[in-house]
C-alpha positions in Angstrom: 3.9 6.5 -2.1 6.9 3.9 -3.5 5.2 1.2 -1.9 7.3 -1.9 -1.3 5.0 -4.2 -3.4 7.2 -2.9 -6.7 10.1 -5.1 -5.6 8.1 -8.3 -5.0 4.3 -8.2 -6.4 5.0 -7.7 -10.4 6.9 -11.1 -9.7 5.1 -12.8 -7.2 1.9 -12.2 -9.6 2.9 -14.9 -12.0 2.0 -17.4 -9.6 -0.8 -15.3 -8.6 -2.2 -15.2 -11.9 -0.6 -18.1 -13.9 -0.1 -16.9 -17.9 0.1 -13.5 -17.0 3.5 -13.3 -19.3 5.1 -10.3 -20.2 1.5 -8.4 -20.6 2.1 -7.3 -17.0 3.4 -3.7 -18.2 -0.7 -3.4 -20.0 -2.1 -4.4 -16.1 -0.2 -2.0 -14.6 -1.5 0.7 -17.3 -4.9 -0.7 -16.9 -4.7 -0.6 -12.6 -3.3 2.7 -12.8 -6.2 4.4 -14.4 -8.7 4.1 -11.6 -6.1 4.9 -9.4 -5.3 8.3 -11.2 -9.2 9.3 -11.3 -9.0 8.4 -7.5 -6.5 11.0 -7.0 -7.8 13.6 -8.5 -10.7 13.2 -6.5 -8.8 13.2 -3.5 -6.7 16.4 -5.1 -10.3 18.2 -5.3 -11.4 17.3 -2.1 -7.9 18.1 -0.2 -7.7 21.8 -1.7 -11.9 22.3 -0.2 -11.7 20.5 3.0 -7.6 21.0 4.1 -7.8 18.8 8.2 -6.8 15.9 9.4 -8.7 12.9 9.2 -8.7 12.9 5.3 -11.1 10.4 3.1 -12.8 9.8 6.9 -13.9 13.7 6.6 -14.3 14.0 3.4 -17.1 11.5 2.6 -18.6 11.7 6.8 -18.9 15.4 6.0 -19.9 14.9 2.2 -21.9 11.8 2.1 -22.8 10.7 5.4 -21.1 10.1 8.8 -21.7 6.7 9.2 -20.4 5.8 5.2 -17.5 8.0 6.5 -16.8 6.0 9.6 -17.5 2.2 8.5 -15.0 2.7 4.9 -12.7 4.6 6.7 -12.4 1.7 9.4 -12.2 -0.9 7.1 -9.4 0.7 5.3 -7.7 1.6 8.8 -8.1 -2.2 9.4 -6.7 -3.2 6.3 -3.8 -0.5 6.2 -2.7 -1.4 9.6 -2.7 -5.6 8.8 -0.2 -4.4 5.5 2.1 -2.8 8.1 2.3 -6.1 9.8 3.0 -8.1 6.4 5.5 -5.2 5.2 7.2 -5.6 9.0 7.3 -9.4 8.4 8.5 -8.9 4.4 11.5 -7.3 5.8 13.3 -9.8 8.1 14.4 -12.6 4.8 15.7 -9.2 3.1 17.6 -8.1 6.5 19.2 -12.1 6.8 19.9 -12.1 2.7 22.3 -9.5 3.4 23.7 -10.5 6.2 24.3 -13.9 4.7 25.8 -12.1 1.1 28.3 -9.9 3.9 29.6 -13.4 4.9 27.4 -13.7 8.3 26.2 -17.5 7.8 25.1 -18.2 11.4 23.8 -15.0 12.4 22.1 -15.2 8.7 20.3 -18.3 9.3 19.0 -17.2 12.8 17.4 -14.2 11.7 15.2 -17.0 9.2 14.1 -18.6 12.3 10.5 -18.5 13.0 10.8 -16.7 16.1 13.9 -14.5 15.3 11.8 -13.1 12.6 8.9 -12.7 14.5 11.0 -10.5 17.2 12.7 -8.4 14.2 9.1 -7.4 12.7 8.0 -6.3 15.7 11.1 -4.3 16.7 11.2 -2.7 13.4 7.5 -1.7 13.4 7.6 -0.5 17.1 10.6 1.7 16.2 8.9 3.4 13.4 6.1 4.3 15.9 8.2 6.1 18.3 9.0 7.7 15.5 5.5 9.0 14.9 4.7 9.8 18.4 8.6 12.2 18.4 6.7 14.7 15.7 6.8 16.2 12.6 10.5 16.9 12.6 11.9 13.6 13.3 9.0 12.3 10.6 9.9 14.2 8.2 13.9 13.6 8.6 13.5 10.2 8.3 11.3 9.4 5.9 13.3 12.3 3.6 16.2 10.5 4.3 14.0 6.9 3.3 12.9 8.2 0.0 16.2 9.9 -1.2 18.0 6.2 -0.7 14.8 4.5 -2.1 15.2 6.2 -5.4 19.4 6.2 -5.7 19.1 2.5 -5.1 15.7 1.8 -7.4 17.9 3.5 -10.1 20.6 0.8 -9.3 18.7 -2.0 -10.1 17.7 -0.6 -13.1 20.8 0.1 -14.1 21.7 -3.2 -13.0 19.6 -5.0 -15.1 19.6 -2.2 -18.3 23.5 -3.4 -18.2 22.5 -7.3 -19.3 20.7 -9.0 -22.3 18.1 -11.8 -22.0 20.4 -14.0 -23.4 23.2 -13.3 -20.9 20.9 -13.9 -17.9 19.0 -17.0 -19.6 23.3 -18.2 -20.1 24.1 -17.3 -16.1 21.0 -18.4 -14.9 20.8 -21.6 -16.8 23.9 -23.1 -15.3 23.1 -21.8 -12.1 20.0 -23.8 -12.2 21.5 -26.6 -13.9 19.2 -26.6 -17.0 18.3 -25.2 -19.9 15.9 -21.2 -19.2 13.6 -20.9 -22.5 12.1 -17.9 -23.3 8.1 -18.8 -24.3 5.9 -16.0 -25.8 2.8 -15.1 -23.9 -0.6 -15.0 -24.9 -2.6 -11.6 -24.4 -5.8 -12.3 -22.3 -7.9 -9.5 -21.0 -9.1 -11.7 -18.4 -5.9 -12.0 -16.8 -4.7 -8.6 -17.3 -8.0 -7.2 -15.6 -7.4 -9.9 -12.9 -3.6 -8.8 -12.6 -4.8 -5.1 -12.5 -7.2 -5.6 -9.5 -4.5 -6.9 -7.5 -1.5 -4.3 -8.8 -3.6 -1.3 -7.9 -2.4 -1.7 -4.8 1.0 -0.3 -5.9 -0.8 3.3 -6.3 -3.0 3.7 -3.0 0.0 5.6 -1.3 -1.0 9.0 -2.1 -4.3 8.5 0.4 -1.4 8.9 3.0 -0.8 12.6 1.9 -4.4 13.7 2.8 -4.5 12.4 5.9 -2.9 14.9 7.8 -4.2 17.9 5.6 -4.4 19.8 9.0 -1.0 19.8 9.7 0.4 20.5 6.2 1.8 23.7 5.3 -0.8 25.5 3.0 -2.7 22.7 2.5 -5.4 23.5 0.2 -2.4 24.5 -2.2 0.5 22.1 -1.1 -1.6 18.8 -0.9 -3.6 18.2 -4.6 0.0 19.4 -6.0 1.8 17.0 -3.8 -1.3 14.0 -4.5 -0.8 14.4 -8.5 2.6 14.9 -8.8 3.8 12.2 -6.8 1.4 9.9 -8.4 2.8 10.8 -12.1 6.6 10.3 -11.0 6.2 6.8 -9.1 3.9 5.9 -11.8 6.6 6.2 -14.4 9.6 4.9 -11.8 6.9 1.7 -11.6 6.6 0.8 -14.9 10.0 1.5 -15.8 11.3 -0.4 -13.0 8.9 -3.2 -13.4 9.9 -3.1 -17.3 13.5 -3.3 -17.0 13.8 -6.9 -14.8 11.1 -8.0 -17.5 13.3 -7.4 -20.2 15.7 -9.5 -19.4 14.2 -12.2 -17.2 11.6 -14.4 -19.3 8.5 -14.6 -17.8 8.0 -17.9 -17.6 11.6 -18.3 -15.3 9.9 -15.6 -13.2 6.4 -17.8 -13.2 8.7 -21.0 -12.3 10.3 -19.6 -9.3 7.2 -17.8 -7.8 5.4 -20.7 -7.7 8.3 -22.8 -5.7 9.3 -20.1 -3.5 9.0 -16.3 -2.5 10.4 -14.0 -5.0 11.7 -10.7 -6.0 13.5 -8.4 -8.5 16.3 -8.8 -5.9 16.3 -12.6 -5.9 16.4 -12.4 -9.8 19.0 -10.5 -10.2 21.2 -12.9 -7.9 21.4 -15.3 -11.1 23.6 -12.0 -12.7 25.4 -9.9 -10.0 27.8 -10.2 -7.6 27.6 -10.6 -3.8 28.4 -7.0 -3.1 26.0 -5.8 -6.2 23.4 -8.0 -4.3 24.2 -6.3 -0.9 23.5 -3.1 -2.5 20.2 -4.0 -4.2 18.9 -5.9 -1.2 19.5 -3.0 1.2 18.0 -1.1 -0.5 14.7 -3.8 -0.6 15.4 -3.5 3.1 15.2 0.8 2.9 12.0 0.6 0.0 10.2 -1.3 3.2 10.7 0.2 5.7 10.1 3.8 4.3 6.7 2.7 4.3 6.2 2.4 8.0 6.1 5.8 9.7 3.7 7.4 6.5 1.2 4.4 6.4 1.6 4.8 10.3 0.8 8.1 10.6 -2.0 7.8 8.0 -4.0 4.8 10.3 -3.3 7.4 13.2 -4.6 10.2 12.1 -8.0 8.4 11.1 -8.6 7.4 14.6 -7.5 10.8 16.1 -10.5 12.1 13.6 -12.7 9.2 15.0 -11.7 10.3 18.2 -12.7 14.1 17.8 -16.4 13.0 16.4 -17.1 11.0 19.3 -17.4 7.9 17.5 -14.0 6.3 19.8 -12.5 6.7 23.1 -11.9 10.2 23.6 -8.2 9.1 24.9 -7.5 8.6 21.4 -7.7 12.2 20.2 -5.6 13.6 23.5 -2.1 14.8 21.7 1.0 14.5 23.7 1.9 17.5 26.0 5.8 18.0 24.6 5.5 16.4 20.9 2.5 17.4 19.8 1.5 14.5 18.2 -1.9 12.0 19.0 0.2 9.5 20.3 -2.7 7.2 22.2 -4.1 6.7 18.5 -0.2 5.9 16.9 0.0 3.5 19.9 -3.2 2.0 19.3 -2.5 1.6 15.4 1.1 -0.3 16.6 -0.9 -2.8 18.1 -3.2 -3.4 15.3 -0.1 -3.4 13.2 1.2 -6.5 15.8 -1.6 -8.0 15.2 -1.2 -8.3 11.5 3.1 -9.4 11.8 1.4 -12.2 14.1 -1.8 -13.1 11.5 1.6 -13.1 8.7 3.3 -15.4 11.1 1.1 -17.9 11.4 -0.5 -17.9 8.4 2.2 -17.9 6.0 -0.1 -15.9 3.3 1.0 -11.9 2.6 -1.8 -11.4 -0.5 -4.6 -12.2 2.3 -3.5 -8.8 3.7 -3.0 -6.8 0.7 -6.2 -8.2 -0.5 -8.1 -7.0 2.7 -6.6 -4.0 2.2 -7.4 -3.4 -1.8 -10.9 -4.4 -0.9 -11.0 -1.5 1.5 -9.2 0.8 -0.4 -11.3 0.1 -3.7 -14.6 0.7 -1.6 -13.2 3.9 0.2 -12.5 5.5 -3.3 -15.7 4.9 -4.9 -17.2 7.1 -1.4 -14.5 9.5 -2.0 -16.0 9.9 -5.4 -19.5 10.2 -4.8 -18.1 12.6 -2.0 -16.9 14.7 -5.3 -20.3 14.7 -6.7 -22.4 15.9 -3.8 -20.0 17.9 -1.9 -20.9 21.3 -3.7 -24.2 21.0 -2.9 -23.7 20.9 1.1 -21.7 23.1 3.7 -18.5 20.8 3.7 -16.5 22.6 1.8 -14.2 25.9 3.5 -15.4 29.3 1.5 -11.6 30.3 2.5 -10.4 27.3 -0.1 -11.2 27.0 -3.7 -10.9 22.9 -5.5 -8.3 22.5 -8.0 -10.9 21.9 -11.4 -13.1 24.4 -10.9 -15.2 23.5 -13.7 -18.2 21.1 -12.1 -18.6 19.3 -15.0 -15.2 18.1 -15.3 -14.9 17.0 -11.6 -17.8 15.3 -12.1 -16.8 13.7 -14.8 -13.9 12.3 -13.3 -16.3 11.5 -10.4 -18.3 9.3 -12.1 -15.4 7.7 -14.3 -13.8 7.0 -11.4 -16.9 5.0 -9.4 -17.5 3.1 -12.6 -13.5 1.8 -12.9 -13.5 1.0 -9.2 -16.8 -0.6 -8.8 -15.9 -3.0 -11.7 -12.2 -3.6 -10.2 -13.7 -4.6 -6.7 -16.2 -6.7 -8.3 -13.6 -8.3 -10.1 -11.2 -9.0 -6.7 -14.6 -10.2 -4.8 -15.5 -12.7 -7.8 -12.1 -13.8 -7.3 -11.9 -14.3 -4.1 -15.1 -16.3 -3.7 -14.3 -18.8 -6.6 -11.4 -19.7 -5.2 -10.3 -23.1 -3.5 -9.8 -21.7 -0.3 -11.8 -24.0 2.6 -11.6 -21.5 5.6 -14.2 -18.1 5.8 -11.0 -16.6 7.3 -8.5 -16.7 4.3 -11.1 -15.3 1.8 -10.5 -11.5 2.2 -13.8 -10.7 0.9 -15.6 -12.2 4.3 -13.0 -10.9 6.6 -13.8 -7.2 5.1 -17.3 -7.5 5.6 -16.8 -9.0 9.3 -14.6 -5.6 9.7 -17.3 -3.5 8.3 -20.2 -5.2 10.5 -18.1 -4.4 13.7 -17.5 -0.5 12.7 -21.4 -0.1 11.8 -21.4 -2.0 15.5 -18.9 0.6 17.1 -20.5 3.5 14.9 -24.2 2.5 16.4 -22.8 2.2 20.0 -21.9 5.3 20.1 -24.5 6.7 18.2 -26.8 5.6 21.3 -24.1 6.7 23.6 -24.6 10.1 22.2 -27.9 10.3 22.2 -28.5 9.0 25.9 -25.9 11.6 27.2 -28.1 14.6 25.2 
């Protein structure tokens, strides 16, 4: 669930939302609330209905199969486009410390268009063939991932804990070659709630975890322990990571630079460390990254193996590889997706489009998972071999409708954005693109339907 947005998107914001300030500590309080109500819903439903597939099953089996099939697509969709933009993200980080080790040349080919371009799709094909090895391999890896993710995070804050504003404004000032002041920021709700829409991304890793509910080990215990606890401690490591470089960088140095060029905590703290400190710090950008890969691959996966299994896709897609055990037509098939997004980053030279896409998809997938909280009692979805964590009805419901209310306000907020701004083009306004995803799964879901049907 350590996404790779907390090294770059609490900077890159400033320019994002211009006058944010320093009250980007209240945003990410403010994004994190919806966020928490959506896990516990996903905690309830994930100790009743323990298979893979995850949110797809959950509101197909609770709500309806066709709600569960078009927001599950459009979060595949979107999920899969962020693999490609977190693939791309990772080649300047690779060449930054290559170029710090003393590797000019090599360094400045790997910021060529097309070097970059092959090194995102390596990387990202890697992962896969990670995926499609099994569980064991997995599970090394992305162990291994998360154990360096957190030495290193703690690094950088210790790296920045170790230096006063005014020893960084000092450093970075001459650096620069003029004077860094420190201006106060003004407290707006309106641009904390528009900050919050867009940081609630940092938080949606722990839909991952239910994916693969049928392959967990006691999953109707292990996964709403592993949903909640993992959101509480990467909560806390965000905001005090995200706290620390904001303490001594002023926020209007971090609004300056994100507006001329991409940023992130790593490029920050160059105006303070030393070459090797900044090798250390930017490998471990480079690790944060790519530990995203094989979980947010195997998440995409495993919703078209569930697809698959329901008819509702090619039944190639749910065949599972004869020695590894693992649904490797469907990991293939989310690679290429994936591909597809590195390519879209390429050539567009815009990585919010994708996360947009993909908060968008994410923000209407919870309010279904939700509702799927409120009804699912009432139907035959849920295992009389598991019992929910929160028993009580009234307090899952509770969080239930919380939970819609928050969400449904955060994607109108993201969609009121998105259609007041400048952009010419239907294609860079993530709000159109989702619906255009959605309009082709109701398209697939209907096919099929009819397919069905004609074959009874």
């Amino acid at each position: 669930m350590i996404g790779a947005s907390i090294y770059i998107v609490p900077f890159e914001i400033q320019a994002a939302v211009p006058g944010l300030g320093n009250n980007i500590l209240y945003a990410f309080l403010l994004a994190s609330l919806p966020a928490l109500l959506s896990a516990f819903a996903y905690a309830i439903l994930s100790s009743s209905m323990p298979v893979t597939g995850g949110s797809y099953i959950y509101v197909s089996r609770a709500l309806h199969p066709f709600l569960g099939f078009i927001a599950s697509f459009s979060q595949w969709f979107g999920l899969s486009i962020v693999m490609g933009v977190i693939a791309y993200m990772v080649g300047p980080f690779i060449s930054d410390v290559i170029l710090n080790m003393g590797f000019e040349h090599l360094a400045l080919l790997l910021k060529t268009g097309a070097a970059r371009l092959i090194l995102s799709l390596l990387l990202l094909w890697i992962f896969v063939f990670i995926n499609i090895i099994g569980v064991k391999s997995y599970q090394f890896i992305v162990t291994l991932l998360v154990t360096i993710t957190f030495i290193l995070g703690f690094i950088v804050i210790y790296f920045a804990l170790s230096n006063t504003q005014e020893s960084y404004t000092k450093e970075a000032s001459l650096k620069v070659g003029n004077d860094i002041p420190y201006l106060e920021s003004t407290f707006s709700w309106n641009k904390i709630i528009t900050a919050s829409s867009v940081l609630f991304a940092s938080f949606i890793g722990f839909d991952s975890i239910a994916q693969a509910g049928g392959e967990a080990k006691n999953p109707s215990k292990n996964l709403p322990i592993a949903i909640i606890f993992t959101f509480i401690i990467v909560s806390l490591f965000y905001l005090i990571f995200t706290y620390t470089i904001y303490r001594i960088v002023p926020w209007n140095f971090i609004q300056s630079e994100a507006i001329t060029k991409d940023i992130s905590a790593v490029s920050l703290l160059g105006y303070v460390i030393s070459k090797q400190s900044a090798v250390i710090i930017l490998f471990g950008t480079c690790i944060t990254l790519l530990k995203d890969l094989p979980s947010m691959i195997l998440s995409v996966s495993r919703f078209v193996y569930a697809w698959s299994k329901d008819n509702l896709f090619p039944r190639l897609f749910s065949n599972i590889h004869p020695i590894y055990n693992t649904p490797h037509f469907a990991i293939l098939f989310s690679g290429l997706i994936a591909s597809a997004g590195i390519f879209g980053c390429h050539f567009a030279s815009d990585i919010f489009l994708g996360i947009n896409i993909m908060v968008i998809s994410m923000l209407f997938n919870f309010i279904l998972i939700c509702s799927a909280v409120i009804v699912f009692s009432r139907s035959s979805v849920a295992s009389e071999d598991f019992k929910p964590i929160l028993i009580n009805r009234n307090t899952q419901k509770l969080i239930a409708y919380a939970g819609i209310a928050s969400l449904s306000f955060f994607l109108f907020i993201i969609t009121r954005n998105d259609l007041q701004s400048s952009q010419k083009e239907f294609y860079f306004h993530p709000t159109f693109v989702w619906l255009i995803v959605l309009t082709l799964a109701a398209t697939i879901y209907r096919s099929y339907q009819k397919k069905s049907a004609t074959t009874l």
